[in-house]
Backbone as JSON, one array per atom type, in Angstrom:
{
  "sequence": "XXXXXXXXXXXXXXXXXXXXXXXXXXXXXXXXXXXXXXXXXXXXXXXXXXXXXXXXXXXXXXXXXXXXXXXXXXXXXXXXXXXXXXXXXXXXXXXX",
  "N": [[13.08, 11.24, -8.7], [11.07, 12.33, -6.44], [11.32, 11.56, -2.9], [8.82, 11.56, 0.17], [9.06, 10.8, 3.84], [7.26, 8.29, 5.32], [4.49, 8.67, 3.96], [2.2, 8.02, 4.53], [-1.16, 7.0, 6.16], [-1.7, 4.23, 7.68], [-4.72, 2.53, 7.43], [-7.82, 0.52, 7.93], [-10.06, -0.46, 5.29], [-13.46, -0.84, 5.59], [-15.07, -2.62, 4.63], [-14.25, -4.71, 3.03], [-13.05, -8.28, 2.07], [-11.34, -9.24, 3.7], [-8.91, -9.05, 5.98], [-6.3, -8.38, 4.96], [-6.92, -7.8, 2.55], [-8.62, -5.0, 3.07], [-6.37, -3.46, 4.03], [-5.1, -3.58, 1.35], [-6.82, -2.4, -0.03], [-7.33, 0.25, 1.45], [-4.81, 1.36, 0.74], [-5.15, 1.4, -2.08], [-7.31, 2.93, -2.3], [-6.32, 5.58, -1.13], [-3.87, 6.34, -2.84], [-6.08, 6.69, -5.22], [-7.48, 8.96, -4.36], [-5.53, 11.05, -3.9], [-4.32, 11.01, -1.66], [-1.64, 9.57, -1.32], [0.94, 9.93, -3.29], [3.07, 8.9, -6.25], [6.2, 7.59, -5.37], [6.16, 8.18, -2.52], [6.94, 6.93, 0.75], [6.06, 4.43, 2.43], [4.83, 3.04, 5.55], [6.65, 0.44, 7.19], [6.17, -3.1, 7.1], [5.87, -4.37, 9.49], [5.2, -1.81, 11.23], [3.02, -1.04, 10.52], [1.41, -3.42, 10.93], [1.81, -3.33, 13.27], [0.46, -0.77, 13.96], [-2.03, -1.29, 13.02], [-3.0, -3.11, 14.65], [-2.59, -6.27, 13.25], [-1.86, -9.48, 12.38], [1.71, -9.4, 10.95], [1.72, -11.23, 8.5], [-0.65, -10.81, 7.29], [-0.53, -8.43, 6.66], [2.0, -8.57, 5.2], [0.55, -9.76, 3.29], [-0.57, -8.11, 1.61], [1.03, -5.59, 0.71], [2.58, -7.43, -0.96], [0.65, -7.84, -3.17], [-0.33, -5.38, -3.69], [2.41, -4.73, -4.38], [2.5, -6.82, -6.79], [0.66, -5.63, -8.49], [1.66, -3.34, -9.35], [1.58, -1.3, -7.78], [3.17, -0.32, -5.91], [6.5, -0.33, -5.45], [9.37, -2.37, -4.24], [12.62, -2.17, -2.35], [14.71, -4.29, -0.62], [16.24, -2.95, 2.15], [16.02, -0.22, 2.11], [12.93, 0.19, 1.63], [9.28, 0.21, 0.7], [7.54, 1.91, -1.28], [5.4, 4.27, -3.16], [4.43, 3.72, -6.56], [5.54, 4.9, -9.49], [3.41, 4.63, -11.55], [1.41, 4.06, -10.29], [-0.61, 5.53, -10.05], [-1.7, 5.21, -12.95], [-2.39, 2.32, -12.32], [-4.16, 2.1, -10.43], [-6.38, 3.11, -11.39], [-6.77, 1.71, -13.63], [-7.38, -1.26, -13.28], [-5.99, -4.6, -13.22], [-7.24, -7.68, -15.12], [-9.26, -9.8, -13.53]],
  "CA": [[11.86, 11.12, -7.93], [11.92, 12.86, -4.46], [10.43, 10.91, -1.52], [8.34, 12.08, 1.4], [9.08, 9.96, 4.87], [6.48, 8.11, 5.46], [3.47, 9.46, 3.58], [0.5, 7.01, 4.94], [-1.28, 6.8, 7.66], [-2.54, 2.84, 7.77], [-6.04, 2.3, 7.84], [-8.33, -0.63, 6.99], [-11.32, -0.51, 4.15], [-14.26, -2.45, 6.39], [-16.04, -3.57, 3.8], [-13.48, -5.58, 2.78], [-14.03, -9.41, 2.86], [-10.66, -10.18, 4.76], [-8.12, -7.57, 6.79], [-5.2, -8.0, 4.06], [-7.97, -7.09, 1.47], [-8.9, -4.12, 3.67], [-5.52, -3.06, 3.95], [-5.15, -3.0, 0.26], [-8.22, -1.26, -0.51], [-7.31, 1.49, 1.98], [-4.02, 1.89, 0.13], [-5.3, 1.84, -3.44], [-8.12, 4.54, -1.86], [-5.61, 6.6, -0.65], [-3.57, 6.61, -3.7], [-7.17, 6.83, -6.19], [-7.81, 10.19, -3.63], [-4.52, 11.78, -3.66], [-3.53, 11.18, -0.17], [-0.76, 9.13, -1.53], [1.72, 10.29, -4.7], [4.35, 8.49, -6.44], [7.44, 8.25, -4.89], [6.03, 8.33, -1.21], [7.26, 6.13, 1.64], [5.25, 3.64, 2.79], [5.71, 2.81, 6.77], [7.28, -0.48, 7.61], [5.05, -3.87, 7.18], [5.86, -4.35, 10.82], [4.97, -0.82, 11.32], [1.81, -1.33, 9.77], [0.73, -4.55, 11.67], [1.17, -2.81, 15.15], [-0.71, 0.29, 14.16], [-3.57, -1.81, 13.13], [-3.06, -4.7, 15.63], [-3.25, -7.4, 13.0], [-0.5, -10.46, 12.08], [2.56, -9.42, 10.33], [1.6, -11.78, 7.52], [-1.69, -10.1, 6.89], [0.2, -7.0, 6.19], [2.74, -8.82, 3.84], [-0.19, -9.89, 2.06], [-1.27, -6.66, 1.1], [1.93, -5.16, 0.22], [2.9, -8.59, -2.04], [-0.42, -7.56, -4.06], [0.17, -4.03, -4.2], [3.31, -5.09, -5.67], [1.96, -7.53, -7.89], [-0.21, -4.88, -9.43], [2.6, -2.51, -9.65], [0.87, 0.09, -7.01], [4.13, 0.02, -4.8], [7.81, -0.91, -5.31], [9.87, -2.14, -2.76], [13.52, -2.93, -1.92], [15.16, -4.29, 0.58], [17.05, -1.99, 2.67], [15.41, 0.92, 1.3], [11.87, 0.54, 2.14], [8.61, 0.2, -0.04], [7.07, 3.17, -1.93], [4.53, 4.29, -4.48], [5.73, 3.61, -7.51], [5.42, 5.31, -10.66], [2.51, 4.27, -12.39], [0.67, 3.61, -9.66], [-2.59, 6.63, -10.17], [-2.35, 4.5, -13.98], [-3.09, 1.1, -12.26], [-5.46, 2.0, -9.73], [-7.58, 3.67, -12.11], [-7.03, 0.65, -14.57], [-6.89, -2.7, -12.12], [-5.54, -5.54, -14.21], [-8.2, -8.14, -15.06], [-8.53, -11.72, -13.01]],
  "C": [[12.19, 11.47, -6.47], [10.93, 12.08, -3.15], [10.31, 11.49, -0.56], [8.67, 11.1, 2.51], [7.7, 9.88, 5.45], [5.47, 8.62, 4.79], [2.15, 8.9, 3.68], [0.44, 6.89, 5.74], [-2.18, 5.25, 7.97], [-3.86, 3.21, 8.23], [-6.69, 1.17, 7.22], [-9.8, -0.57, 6.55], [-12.04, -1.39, 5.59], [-15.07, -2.38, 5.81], [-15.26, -4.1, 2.64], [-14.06, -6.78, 2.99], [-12.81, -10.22, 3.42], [-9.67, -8.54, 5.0], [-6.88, -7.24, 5.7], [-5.69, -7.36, 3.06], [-8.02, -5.58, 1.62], [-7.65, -3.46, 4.06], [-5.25, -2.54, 2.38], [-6.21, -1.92, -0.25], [-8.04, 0.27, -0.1], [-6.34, 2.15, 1.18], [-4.2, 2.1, -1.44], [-6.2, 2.9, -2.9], [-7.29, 5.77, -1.82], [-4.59, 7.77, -2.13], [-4.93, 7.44, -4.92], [-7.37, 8.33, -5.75], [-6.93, 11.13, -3.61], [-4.01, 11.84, -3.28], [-2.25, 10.68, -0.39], [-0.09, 9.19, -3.25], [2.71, 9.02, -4.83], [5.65, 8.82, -5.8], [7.22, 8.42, -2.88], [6.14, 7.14, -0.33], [6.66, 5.29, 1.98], [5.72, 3.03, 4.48], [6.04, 0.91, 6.73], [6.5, -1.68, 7.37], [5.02, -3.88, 8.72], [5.36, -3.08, 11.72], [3.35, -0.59, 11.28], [0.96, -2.34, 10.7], [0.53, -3.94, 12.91], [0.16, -1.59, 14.95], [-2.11, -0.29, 13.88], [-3.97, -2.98, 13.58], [-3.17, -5.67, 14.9], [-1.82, -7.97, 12.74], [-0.06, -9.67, 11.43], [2.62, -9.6, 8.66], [0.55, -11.21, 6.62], [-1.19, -9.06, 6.25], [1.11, -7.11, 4.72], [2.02, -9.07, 2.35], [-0.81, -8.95, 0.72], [-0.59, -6.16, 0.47], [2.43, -6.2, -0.89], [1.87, -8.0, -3.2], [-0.55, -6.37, -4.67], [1.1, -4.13, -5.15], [3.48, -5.89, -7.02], [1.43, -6.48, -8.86], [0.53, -3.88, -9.67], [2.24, -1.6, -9.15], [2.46, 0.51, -5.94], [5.43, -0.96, -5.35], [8.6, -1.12, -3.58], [11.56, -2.31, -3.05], [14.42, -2.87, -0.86], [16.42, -3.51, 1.12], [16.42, -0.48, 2.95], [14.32, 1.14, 2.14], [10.61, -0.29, 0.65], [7.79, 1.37, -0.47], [5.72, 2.98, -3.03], [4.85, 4.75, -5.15], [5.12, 4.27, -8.5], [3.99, 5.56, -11.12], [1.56, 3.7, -11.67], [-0.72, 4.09, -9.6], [-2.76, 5.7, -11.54], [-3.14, 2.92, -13.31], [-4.18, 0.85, -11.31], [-6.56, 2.49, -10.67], [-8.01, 2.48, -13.74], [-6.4, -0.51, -13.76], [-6.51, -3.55, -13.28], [-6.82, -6.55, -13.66], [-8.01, -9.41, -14.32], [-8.65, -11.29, -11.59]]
}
């Protein structure tokens, strides 16, 4: 799998009904649209929080959920990415 640096440009869904929400949303969009492939970089959570001025934690939240749903791998050192099977689970969300 060959990785792009960086391949997202943070943005937040606003019609979301909280900012970590609206973080996710933008990144399953992005992925659902194309803008984002398997295998592509993801910038920094900290990276992330300053480009869209919000907590830190907000950001982790988003990325924890992503990874829950298997839209993004991460590990430490490395980075976090979009993972595999990620166009299968946006286009099939898990139920709940």
């Amino acid at each position: 799998m060959q990785h792009r640096r960086y391949g997202w440009t943070p943005w937040l869904a606003t019609a979301s009904s909280s900012k970590h929400q609206g973080i996710f949303d933008a990144l399953v969009a992005d992925i659902a649209n194309g803008r984002l492939g398997p295998g592509d970089r993801l910038p920094s959570q900290r990276s992330v929080a300053r480009v869209l001025g919000v907590d830190l934690t907000t950001v982790t939240k988003a990325y924890n959920r992503a990874r829950a749903e298997g839209i993004v791998e991460a590990t430490i050192g490395r980075g976090s990415f979009v993972s595999a099977g990620a166009a299968s689970a946006v286009r099939h969300p898990p139920e709940g």
